[in-house]
C-alpha positions in Angstrom: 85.6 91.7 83.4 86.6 89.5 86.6 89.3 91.0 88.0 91.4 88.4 89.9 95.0 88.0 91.1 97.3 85.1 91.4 100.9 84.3 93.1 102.5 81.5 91.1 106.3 80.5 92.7 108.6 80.3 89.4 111.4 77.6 89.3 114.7 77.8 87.5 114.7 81.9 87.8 118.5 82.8 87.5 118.9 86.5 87.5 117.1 90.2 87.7 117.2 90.0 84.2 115.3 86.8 83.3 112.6 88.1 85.8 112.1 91.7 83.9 111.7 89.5 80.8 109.3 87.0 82.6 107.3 89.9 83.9 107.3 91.9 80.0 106.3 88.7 78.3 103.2 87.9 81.1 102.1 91.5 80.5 101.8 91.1 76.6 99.7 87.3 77.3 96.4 88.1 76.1 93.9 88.5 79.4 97.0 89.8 81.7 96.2 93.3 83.1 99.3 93.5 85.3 102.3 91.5 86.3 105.1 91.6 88.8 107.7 89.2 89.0 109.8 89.2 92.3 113.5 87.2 91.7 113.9 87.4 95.8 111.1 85.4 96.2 111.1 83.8 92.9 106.9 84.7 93.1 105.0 86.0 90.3 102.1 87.7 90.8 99.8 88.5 87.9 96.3 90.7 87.7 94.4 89.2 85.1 90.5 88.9 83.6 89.0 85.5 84.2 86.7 85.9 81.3 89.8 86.0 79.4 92.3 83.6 80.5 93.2 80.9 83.2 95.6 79.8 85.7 96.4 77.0 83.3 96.9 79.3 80.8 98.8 81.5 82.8 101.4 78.5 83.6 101.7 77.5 80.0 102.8 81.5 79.5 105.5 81.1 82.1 106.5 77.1 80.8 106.7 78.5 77.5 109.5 81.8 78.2 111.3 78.3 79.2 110.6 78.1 83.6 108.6 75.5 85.4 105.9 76.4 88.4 105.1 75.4 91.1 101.4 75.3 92.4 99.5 78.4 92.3 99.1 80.2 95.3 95.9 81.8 96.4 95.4 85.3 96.7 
């Protein structure tokens, strides 16, 4: 396993409520070990295998509940 951890900013987050359901569908995305989603700072951060999945994939996760990104941070 290679554990790694990523901030991503999420655009278009409304409410509390679409970022509990933004964080419940990252942690059921195949390769996610953890995730946090943070509507004060609009951030997501995500724990997640890099044998598994990718940043790329991780953004397509996010575009698909229906929110844009911005660049990954580093972490």
């Amino acid at each position: 396993m290679d554990e790694s951890l990523i901030r991503i900013r999420i655009l278009d987050l409304g409410c509390a409520a679409e970022a509990i359901g933004l964080e419940r569908r990252l942690t059921r995305t195949a390769g996610v070990l953890g995730a946090t989603v943070n509507p004060a700072t609009d951030t997501a951060y995500i724990r997640y295998d890099g044998f598994a999945t990718s940043p790329q994939r991780l953004r397509a996760a996010i575009a698909a509940a229906g929110f844009g990104t911005a660049e990954p941070i580093a972490s």
